[in-house]
C-alpha positions as CSV (number, residue, x, y, z in Angstrom):
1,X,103.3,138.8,125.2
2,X,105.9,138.8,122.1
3,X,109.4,138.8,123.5
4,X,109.5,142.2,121.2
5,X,107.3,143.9,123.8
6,X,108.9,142.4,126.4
7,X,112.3,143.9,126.1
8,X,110.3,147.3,126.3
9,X,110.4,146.6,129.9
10,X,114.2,145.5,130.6
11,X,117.0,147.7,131.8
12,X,119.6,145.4,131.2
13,X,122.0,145.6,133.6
14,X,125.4,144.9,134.3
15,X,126.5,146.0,137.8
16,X,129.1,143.2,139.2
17,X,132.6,144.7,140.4
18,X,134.5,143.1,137.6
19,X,132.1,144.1,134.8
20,X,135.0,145.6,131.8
21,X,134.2,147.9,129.2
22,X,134.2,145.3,126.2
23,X,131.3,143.6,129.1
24,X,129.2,147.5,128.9
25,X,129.9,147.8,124.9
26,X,128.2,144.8,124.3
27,X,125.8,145.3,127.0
28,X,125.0,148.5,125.0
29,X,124.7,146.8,121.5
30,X,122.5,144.1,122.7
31,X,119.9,146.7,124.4
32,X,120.0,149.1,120.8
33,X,119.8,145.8,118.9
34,X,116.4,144.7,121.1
35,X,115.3,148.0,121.7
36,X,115.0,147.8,125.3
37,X,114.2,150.2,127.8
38,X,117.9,151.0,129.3
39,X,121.1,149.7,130.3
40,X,121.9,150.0,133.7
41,X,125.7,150.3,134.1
42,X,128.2,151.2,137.2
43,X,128.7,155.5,137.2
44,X,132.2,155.0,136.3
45,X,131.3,153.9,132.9
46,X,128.4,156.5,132.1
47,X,130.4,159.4,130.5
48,X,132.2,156.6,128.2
49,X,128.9,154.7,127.3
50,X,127.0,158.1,126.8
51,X,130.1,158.7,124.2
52,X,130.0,155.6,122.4
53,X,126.2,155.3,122.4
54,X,124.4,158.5,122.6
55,X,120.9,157.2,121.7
56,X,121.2,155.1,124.7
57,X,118.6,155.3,127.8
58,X,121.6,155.0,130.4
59,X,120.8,154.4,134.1
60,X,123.0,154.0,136.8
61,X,123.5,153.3,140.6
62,X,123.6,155.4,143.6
63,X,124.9,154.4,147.0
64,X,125.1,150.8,145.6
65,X,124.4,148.1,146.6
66,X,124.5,148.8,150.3
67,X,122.9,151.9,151.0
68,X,124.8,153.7,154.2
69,X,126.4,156.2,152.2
70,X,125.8,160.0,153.4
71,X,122.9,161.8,151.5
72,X,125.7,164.1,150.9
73,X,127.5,161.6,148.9
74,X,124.8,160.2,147.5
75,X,123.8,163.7,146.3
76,X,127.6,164.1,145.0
77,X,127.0,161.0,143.1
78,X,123.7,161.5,141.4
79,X,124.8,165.1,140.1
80,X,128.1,163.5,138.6
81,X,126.0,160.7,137.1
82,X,123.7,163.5,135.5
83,X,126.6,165.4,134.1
84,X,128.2,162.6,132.7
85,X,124.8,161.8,130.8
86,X,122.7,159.5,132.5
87,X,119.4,159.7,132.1
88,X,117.6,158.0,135.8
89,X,119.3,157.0,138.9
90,X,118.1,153.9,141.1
91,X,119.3,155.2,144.6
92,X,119.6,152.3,147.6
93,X,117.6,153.3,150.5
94,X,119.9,153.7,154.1
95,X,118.1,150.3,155.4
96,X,120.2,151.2,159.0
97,X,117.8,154.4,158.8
98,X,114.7,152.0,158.3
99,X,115.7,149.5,161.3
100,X,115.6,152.6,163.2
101,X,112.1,154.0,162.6
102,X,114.0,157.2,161.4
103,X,110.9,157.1,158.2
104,X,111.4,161.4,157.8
105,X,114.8,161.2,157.3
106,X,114.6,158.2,154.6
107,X,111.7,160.3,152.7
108,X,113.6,163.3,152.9
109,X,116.6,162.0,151.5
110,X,114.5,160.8,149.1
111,X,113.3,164.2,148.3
112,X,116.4,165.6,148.0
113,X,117.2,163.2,145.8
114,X,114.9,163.5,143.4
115,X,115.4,167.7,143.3
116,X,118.7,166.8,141.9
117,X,117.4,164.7,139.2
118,X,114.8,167.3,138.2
119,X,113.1,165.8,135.1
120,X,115.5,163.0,135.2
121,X,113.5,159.4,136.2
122,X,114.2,158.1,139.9
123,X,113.8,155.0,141.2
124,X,114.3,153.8,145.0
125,X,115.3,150.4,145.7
126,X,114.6,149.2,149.2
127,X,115.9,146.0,149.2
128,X,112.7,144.0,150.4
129,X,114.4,141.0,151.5
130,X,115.9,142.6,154.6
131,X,112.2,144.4,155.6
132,X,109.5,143.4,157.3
133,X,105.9,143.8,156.0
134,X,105.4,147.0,158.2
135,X,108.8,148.8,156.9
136,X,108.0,147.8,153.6
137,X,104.4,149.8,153.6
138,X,106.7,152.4,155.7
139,X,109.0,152.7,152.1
140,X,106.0,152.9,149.6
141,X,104.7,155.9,151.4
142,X,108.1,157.3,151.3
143,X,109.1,156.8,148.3
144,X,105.3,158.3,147.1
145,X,105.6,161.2,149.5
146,X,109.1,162.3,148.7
147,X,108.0,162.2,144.4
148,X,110.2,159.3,142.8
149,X,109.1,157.8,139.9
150,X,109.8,154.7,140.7
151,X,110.1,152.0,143.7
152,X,112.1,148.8,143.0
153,X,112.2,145.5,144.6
154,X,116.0,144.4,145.5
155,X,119.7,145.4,144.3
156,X,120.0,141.6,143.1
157,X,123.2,142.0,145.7
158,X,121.2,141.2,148.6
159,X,120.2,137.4,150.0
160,X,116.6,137.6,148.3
161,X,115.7,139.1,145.0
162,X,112.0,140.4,143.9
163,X,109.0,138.2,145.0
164,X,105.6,138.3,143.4
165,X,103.8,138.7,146.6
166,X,106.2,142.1,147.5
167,X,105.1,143.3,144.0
168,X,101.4,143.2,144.9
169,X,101.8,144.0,148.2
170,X,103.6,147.5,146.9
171,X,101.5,148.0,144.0
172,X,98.8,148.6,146.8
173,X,100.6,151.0,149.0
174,X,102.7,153.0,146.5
175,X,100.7,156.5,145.2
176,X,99.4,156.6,141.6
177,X,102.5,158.0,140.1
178,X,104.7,155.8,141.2
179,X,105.8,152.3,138.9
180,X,107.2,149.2,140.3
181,X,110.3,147.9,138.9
182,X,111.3,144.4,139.7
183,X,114.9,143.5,140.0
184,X,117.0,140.0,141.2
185,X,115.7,136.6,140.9
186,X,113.9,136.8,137.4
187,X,114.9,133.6,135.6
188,X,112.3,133.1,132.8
189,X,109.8,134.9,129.9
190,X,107.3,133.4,132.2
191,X,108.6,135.3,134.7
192,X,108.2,138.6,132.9
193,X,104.7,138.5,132.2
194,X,104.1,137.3,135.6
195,X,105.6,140.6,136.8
196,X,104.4,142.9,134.6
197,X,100.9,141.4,135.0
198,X,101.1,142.3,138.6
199,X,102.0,145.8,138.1
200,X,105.6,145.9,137.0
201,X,106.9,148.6,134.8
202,X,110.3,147.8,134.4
203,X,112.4,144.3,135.1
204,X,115.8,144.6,135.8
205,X,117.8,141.4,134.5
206,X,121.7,140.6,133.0
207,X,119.7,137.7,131.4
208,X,116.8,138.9,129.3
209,X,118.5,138.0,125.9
210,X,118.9,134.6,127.5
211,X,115.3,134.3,128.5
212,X,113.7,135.6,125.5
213,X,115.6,134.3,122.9
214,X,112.8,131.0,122.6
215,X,110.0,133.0,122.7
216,X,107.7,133.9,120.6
């Protein structure tokens, strides 16, 4: 693919604690400049970055990066998010509520979830690198039972980012209407097509400027 269509794919992101506003301004340049698919930025920069750059697909993070926040606050979250102008939300799964076979409750948070964003794109990380095989079938029929638009790999915060072989492995288990979007451990163009050839709609990456910038 020509890195033109490959930026199509990229919410370029920018989620570490120390990430400044000059960091999200030119975050936000680079993704108008290369026309890619969204930034994804912490909530407490939303309403500024919605301001600045209004055309701007803006995504941002709930209950991130660990999960074990309250639906409640999670809920609280998304709505402020919404309000402040972002346009999809990539919630973390409660992984504690996953270890302990409590499956309704993580789809029905889910759910609620995705009520509150309405229209608004959802995507549900479950954080594949602390899951076994079973859990991680367990999430893809969540996430396609409770509606989200999307299911993604990792928060790149955990100890393993996405793998090829979890890609596949969800692209069989998730419904029809749900995309994939790989996040965390994506270090080349090569990469990218490898991805999105196995199913990928999105690919999460700080680096894809970096990556693409020698290809075709």
């Amino acid at each position: 693919m020509k890195k033109e269509e490959l930026y199509r794919f990229v919410d370029h992101t920018a989620l570490k604690a120390v990430t400044t506003w000059k960091e999200i301004q030119q975050l936000c340049q680079e993704a108008r400049f290369f026309r890619m698919a969204s930034v994804c930025i912490p909530s407490s920069y939303v309403k500024r970055a919605h301001e600045y750059f209004p055309e701007l697909n803006i995504c941002t993070v709930v209950g991130f990066p660990l999960g074990n926040t309250s639906t409640e606050a999670k809920l609280a979250e998304t709505r402020q998010a919404l309000e402040d102008g972002a346009n999809e939300i990539d919630m973390v799964i409660n992984l504690g509520m996953v270890k302990n076979q409590e499956y309704s409750q993580v789809t029905e948070e889910i759910r609620l979830l995705k009520e509150a964003t309405g229209d608004k794109i959802l995507k549900v990380i479950i954080e594949n690198c602390y899951l076994t095989e079973e859990e991680k079938i367990r999430m893809c029929e969540a996430v396609t039972e409770a509606g989200a638009d999307f299911i993604k790999t990792s928060t790149g915060f955990g100890t393993g980012g996405a793998t090829l072989e979890d890609v596949i492995l969800m692209k069989q288990h998730v419904g029809p209407n749900v995309k994939i979007k790989a996040a965390g451990g994506i270090r080349s163009k090569e990469d990218m097509e490898l991805y999105i050839g196995a199913g990928c709609s999105r690919i999460g990456t700080s680096s894809a400027i970096a990556m693409l910038q020698d290809g075709e």
